[in-house]
C-alpha positions as CSV (number, residue, x, y, z in Angstrom):
1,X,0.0,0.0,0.0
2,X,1.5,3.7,-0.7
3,X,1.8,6.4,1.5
4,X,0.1,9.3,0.7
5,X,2.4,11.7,-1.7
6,X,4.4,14.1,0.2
7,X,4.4,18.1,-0.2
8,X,7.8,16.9,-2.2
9,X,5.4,15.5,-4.8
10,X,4.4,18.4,-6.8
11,X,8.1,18.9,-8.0
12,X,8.0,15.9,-9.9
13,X,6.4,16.5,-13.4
14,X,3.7,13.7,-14.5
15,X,5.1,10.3,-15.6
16,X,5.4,9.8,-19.2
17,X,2.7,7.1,-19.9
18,X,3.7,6.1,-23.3
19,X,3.6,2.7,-24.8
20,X,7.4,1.8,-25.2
21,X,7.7,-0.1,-28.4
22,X,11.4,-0.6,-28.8
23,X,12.3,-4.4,-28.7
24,X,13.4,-6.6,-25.6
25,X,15.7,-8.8,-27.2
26,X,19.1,-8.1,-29.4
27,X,22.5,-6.3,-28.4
28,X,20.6,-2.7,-27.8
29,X,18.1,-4.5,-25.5
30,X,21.0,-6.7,-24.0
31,X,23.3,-3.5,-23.2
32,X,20.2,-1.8,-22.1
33,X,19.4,-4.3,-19.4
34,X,22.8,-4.6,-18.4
35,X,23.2,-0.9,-17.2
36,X,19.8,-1.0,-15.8
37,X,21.5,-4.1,-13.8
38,X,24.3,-2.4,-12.7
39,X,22.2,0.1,-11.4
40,X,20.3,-2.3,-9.3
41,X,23.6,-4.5,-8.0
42,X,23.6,-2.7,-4.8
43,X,21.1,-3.4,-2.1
44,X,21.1,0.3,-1.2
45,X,19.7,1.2,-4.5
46,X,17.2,-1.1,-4.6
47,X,16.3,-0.1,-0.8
48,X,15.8,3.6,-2.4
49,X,13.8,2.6,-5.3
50,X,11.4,0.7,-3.0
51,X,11.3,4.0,-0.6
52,X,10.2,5.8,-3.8
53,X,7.7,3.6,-5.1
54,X,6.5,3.7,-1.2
55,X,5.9,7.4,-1.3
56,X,5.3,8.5,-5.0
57,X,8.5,11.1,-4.2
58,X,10.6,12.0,-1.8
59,X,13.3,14.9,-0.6
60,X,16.9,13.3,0.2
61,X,16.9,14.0,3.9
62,X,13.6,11.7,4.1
63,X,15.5,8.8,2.1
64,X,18.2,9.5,4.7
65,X,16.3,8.7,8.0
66,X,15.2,5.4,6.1
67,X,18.7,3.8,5.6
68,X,21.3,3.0,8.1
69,X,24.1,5.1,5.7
70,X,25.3,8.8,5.7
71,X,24.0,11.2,3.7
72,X,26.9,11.4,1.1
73,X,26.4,8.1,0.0
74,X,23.1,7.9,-0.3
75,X,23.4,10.7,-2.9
76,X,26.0,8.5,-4.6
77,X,23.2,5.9,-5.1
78,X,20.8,8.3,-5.7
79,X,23.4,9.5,-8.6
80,X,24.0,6.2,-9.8
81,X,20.0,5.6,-10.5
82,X,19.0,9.1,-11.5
83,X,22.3,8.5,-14.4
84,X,20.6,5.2,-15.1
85,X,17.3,6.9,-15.9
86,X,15.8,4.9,-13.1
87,X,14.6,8.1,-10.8
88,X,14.1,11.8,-11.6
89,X,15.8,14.5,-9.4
90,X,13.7,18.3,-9.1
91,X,15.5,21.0,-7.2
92,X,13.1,22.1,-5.1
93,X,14.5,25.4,-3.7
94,X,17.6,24.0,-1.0
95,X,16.2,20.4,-1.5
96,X,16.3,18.0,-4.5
97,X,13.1,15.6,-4.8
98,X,13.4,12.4,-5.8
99,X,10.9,9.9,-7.8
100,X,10.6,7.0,-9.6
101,X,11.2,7.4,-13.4
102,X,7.9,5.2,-14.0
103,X,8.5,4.7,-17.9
104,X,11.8,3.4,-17.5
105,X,10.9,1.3,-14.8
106,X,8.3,-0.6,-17.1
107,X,10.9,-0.9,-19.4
108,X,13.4,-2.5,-17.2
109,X,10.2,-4.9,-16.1
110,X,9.8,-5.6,-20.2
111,X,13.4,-6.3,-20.9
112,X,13.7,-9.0,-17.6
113,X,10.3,-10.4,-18.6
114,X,12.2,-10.7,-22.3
115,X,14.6,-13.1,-20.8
C-alpha cells in the first residue's frame, strides 16, 4: 500500500505514460538491461527505489532517515539511479526531490520479462 504523496510530490512533473515499443531482445536491448542491472547490484539502491515507489517522491533527507548510511552516500546511489534513468531528481528550492522514473521502470520490467 502507498503512503500518501508528500508536499515533495508536486516537484516531480507527470510520468510519461507512453507505450514503449522498442524491442526486448538483441544487443541494444542486452546492453540496455545490463546498465539498468548495474544500477540495481547494490542493495542500497534497490532499498531507495522501494522508498520511492513507497511514497510517489521523496526529498533526500527523508530517504536518509530510512537507511542506516550517511547522507553522502546515499546521494551516490541516488546518482547512480537518476544516471541510469531509473529516478528523476527536481531542485526544489535548498532540497532535491526524488521519484521513480515510472517509464523506464516498465521498461526494465519488459526487458527482464524478455529473458
Amino acid at each position: 500500500m502507498k503512503t500518501p504523496p508528500t508536499q515533495a510530490a508536486a516537484c516531480c512533473p507527470a510520468p510519461d505514460e507512453r507505450a514503449d515499443l522498442r524491442p526486448v531482445e538483441g544487443d541494444l536491448a542486452d546492453e540496455e538491461l545490463a546498465t539498468l542491472a548495474k544500477a540495481l547490484g547494490h542493495p542500497a539502491r534497490v532499498k531507495i527505489l522501494r522508498i520511492l515507489i513507497r511514497r510517489d517522491a521523496c526529498v533526500c533527507g527523508e530517504i536518509v532517515d530510512e537507511l542506516p548510511l550517511a547522507q553522502s552516500t546515499v546521494s551516490q546511489h541516488l546518482k547512480v539511479l537518476k544516471d541510469a534513468g531509473l529516478i528523476r531528481g527536481e531542485i526544489d528550492g535548498p532540497r532535491t526531490c526524488y521519484c521513480i522514473e515510472n517509464r523506464t521502470l516498465r521498461r526494465l520490467r519488459a526487458l527482464v520479462g524478455g529473458i
